[in-house]
N, C-alpha and C positions, 0 to 999 in steps of 0.2 A: 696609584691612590695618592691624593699631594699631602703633603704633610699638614699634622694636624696645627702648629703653631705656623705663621707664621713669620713673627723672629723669633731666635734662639741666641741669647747673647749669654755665654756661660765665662766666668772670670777673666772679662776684659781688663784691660790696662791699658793707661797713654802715655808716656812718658816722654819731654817736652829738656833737650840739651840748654842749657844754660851755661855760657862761656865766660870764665872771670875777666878775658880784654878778647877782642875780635882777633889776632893775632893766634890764641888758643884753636882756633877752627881750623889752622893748618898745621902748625907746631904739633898736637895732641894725636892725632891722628897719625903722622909722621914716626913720634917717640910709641907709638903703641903699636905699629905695626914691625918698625925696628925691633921691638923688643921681644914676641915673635919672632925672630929669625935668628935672636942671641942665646946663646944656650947661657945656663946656669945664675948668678946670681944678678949680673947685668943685664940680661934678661928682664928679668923681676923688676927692677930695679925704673928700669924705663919704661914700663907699661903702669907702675905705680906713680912714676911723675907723670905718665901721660893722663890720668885720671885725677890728678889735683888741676887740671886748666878746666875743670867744667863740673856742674851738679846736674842730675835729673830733678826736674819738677817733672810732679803724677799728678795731672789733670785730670785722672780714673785712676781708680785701684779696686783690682776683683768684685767689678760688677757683672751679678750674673741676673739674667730675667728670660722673662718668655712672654709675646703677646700670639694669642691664639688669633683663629680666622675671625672675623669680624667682631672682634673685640676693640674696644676702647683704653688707652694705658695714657695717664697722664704721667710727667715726668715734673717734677717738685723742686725745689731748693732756691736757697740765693745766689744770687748773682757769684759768679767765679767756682760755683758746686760742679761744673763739669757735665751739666746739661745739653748744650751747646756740640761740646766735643764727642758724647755719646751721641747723640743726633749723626753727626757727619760722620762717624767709624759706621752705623747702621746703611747711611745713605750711598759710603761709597766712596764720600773724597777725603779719608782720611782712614788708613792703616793702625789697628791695634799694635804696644808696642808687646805685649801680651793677653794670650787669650784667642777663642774666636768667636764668630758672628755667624749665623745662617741668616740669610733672607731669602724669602720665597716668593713668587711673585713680582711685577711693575711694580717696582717705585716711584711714585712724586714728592716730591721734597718741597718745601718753602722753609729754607733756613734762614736766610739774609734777604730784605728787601733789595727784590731786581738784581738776585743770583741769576745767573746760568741768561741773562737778557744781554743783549748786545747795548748797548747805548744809542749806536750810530743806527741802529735797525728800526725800523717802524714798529708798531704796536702788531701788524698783521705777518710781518716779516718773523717775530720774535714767536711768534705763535707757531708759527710753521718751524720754527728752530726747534723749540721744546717739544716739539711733538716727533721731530726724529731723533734728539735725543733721547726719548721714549721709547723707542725702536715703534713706531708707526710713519707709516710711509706717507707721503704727499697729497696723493689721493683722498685717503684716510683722513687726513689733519683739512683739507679743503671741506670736507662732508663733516667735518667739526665746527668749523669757523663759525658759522649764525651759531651755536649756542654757545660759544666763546665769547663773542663777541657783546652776546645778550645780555649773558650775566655779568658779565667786566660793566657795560652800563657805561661806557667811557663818549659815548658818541662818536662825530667824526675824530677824535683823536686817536684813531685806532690804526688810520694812516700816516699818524705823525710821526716821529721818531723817538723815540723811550727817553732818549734824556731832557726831551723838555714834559715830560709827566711829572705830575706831584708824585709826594709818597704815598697819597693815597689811592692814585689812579695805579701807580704801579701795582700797589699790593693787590686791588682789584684785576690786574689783568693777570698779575700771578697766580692769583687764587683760581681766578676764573682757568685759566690751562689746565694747570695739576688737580682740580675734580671732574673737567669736562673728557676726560682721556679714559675714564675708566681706571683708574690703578686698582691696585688690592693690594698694596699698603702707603697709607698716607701719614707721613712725617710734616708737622707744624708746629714753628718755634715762634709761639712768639707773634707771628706775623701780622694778625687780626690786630693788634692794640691801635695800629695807626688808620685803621679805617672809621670811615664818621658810622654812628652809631645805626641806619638803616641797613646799611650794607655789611655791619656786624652780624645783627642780628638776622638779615638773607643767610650772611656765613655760616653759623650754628644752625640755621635749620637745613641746607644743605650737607653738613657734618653729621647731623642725625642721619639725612635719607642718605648717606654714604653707608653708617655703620651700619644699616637695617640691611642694605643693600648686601654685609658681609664686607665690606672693605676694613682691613686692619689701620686702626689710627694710633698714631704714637703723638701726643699733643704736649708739649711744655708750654707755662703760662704761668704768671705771678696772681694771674687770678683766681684764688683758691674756690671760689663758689662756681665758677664755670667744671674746672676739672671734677668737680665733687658732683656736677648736673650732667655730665658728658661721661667721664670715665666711670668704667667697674674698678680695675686695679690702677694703684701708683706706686712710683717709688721715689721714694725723697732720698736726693743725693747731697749728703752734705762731706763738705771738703773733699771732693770725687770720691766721698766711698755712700756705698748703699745705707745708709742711716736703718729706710724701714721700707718693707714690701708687703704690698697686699691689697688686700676691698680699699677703695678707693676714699669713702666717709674717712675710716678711723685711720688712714694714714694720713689727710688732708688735715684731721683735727689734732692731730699729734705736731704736725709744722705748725698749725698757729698758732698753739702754745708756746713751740718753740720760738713762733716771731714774737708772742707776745713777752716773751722772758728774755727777749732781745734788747725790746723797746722798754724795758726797767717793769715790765708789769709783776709784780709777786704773786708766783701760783703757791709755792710749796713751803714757804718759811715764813716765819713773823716777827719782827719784834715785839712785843708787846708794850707797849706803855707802863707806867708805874703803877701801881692801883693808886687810887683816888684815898685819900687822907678824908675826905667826908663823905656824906651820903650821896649819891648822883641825883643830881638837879637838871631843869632845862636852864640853859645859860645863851638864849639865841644873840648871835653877833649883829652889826648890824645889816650885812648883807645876807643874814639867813631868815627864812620868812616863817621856819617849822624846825620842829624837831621831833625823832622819833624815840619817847622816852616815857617817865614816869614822871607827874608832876608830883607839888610837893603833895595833894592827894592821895597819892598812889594809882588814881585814875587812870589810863593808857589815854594819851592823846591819838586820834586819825580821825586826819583831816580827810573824812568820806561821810555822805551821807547815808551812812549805816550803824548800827548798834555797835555802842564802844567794846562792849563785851567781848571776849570770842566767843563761836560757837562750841557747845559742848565737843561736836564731834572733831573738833580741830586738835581739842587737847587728849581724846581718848586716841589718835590715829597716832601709828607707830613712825619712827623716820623712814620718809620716801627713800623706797629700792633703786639700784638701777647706779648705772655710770655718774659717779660725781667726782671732782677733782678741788683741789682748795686748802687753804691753809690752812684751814680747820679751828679757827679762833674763835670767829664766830660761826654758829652752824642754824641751817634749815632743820628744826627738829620735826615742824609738822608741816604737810600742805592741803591744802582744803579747797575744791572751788566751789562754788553755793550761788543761787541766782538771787536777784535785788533783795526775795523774801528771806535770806541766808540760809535758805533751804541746800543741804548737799545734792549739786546736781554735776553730771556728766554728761548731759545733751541741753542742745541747746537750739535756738531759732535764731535764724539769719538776722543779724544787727540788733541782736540781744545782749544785755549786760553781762558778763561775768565777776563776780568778785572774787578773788585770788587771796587766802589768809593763810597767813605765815607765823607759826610757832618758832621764835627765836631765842636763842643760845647763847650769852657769852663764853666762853673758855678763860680768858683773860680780860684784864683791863682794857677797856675800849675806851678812845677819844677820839672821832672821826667823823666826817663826812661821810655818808652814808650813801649807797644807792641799791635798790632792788631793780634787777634789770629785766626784762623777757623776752622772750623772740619765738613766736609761732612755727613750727614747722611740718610739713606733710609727713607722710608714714613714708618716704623714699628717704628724709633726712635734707631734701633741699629749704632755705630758709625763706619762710614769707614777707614776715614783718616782725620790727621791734614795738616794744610798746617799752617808756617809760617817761617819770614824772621829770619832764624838764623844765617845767615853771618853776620849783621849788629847790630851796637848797636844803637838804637834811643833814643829821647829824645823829649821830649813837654815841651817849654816853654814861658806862655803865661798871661797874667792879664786874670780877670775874662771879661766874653763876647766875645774871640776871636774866630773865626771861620777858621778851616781848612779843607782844601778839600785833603783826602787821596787818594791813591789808589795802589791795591798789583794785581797782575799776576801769575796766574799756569794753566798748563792746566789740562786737565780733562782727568784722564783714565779712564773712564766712558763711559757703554753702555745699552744700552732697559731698558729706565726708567725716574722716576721722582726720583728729590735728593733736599735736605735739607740740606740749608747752616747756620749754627748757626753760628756765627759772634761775637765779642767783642774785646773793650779796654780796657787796663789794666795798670795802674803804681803800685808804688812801695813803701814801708815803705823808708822814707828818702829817697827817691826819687833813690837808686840805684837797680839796678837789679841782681847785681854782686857780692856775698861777698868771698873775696880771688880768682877772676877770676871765680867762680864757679858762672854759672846761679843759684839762690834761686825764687825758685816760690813761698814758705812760705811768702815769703815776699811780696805778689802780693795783689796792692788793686781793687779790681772789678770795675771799673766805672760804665761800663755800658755792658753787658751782654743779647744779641737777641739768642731766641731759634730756633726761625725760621725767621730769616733775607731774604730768596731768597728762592724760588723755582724753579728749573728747572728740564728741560727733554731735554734727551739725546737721540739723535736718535740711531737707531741700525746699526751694521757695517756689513755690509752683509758677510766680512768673521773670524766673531769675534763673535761666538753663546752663549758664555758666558754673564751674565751679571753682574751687580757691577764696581769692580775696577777690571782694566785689565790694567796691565804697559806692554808696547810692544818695550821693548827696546833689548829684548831678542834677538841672533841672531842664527842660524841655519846653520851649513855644514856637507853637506855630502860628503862622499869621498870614491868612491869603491876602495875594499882591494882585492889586488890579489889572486888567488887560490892556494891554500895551496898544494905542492908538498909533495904525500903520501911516 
């Protein structure tokens, strides 16, 4: 019966000598084996100088995982996380310094663009290589070649020799081997980024009919939306150790948090501003066009062609449930969506309005640039589209306790289905959005952040059998061309 996973990598390690001068790789070695053969405290002695000429660096430390049969495992982190290095201890060309590995099954690897190719070899030549380093015989790899050759797409270069290929021809013809052979576990680092975007996107959908097929893939990639569209399980390795393990969404959104707390974005702390010495006023600068505040009225300004009021139901609905994240200064108290007549509704027709109204919260002093962001997403969790107001520059400015009522407008090219509104407010370090004219999102502090702020369904349009996003702005003429005089 073959086993049920197959990899099983239970608390690997890499560990990587570091020599203080080049001179230490023979000396060290020398004093450490001497010392060894001396009995008593010289002994000791010289095996403890033999280990001051050099440190271990741990490119892994006790990662342990498991990818089942035709499952999908993305593999996460930044650059120098040890990604790389678990890939090749899985593949083969490179020994754990502790820990072990099972793999089951043919492996195909794509670690390094035009690994395991000859240079001096032909494109047809290199082909016939990798297919007995596959353990498949001659024979075998010849009754391959037409769809080798079909999907690489390289033309007559296929007789050429490999090192006058671009990188994207290579990666094509590597790609094209390591899925035409049949494996049942497929290792991919990386390698797709250098392909032009057709041949991407052939990649992924041959990746799909791989995993369907049952083939094990193990895929690292800086592209978090791919791995979140492809993998079930990830693990994100930061500084060679397992950070996190598990369903592939909530460890994908846990690292871009992390990136974003990289790139200065504040998720979890605030400063707050002074409070304001007088009442808060709109005070628009000159490159601000709006603001989102109380005038001196008390009025609520929004800029929408809708009733300035809120709707009753917006202030009787409790705070949206569900995963949120945020600094929590300012907060999403209420969310409401309602159709043009600001009727509360949760369905809706294809390229129909929705208006989106937001009960808002101070906590503290607020002086800021403002932004309400959104982004659509299906019930799997993959992202559609964003929506938000980029004509305008806003700003919130408010003492702590103030309460505003927002609301934004777009419609929906949306059809057959349910959709998932993630929702969030956001300001700014120093309270601007802008540095040298240039939007900075680095600068962006999280207030308050809904994963799933609304749910709706979209009815179907009887002559629009697609579903998803469908923009129907597109227009169509036809125009018959007269007969051509022989």
């Amino acid at each position: 019966m073959p086993a049920e996973n197959a990899i099983t990598a239970r608390h690997l390690s890499k560990a990587y000598r570091i020599w203080t001068d080049p001179s230490q790789r023979l000396i060290s070695p020398l004093l450490a084996e001497t010392g060894r053969w001396l009995p008593g405290g010289l002994g000791r002695a010289l095996q403890q100088r033999a280990t001051g000429g050099y440190r271990d660096f741990f490119a892994l430390t006790d990662v342990s995982f498991e990818v089942k049969r035709g499952e999908a495992v993305g593999i996460i982190g930044r650059n120098g996380a040890g990604k790389s290095t678990l890939l090749q201890i899985i593949a083969g060309t490179l020994q754990p310094s502790a820990g072990s590995i099972e793999v089951h099954g043919r492996v195909a690897a794509l670690l390094e663009l035009g690994a395991g190719f000859n240079p001096d070899f032909t494109g047809r030549e290199n082909v016939m290589l990798s297919g007995a380093v596959l353990g498949l015989g001659h024979a075998e790899m010849e009754a391959r070649f037409d769809e080798v050759a079909a999907f690489a797409d390289i033309g007559e270069f296929i007789e050429q020799p490999v090192k006058t290929y671009s990188s994207g021809m290579m990666m094509r013809l590597a790609f094209a081997v390591n899925t035409c052979v049949d494996p049942e576990v497929l290792i991919v680092d990386e390698a797709l980024s250098v392909g032009d975007a057709p041949f991407q996107s052939k990649c992924f959908r041959r990746l799909r009919q791989l995993i369907d097929q049952g083939v094990s893939l193990l895929f690292v990639s800086h592209d978090i939306g791919t791995v979140r569209s492809i993998c079930s399980r990830a693990l994100w390795l930061k500084n060679g150790r397992p950070e996190m393990w598990g369903e592939a969404k909530p460890v994908a959104k846990e690292y871009e948090k992390f990136c974003w707390t990289e790139q200065g974005v504040v998720m979890t702390q605030a400063a707050a501003p002074a409070e304001p010495t007088e009442p808060s006023e709109i005070k628009p600068a000159a490159a601000r066009q709006d603001t989102i505040g109380a005038d001196a009225s008390g009025e609520f300004t929004v800029p929408l062609p809708v009733q300035p009021a809120a709707p009753a139901a917006l202030m009787d609905r409790s705070r949206p449930a569900g995963e949120r994240y945020g600094t929590q200064v300012v907060t999403i108290e209420s969310l409401l969506s309602t159709n043009a007549a600001g009727e509360p509704a949760a369905r809706f027709e294809f390229n129909e309005a929705i208006y989106l109204h937001y009960l808002i919260r101070t906590h503290a002093a607020i002086d800021s640039d403002v932004v309400l962001g959104i982004r659509i997403k299906d019930p799997q969790g993959n992202f559609l589209y964003s929506v938000q107001d980029i004509s305008t520059q806003h700003r919130l400015t408010a003492p702590t306790g103030s309460e505003f009522h927002a609301v934004t407008a777009f419609r929906l090219p949306l059809t057959h289905g349910r959709f998932i509104i993630k929702t969030g407010i956001f300001g700014f370090a120093d309270g601007t959005s802008r540095l040298d004219q240039r939007y900075d999102y680095t600068r962006a502090v999280l207030w308050d952040i809904i994963e799933d702020g609304c749910v709706i369904d979209i009815a179907e349009h009887p002559t629009m059998p697609l579903c998803g996003p469908v923009h129907s702005h597109a227009k169509l003429l036809l125009s018959h061309l007269p007969s051509r005089q022989t």
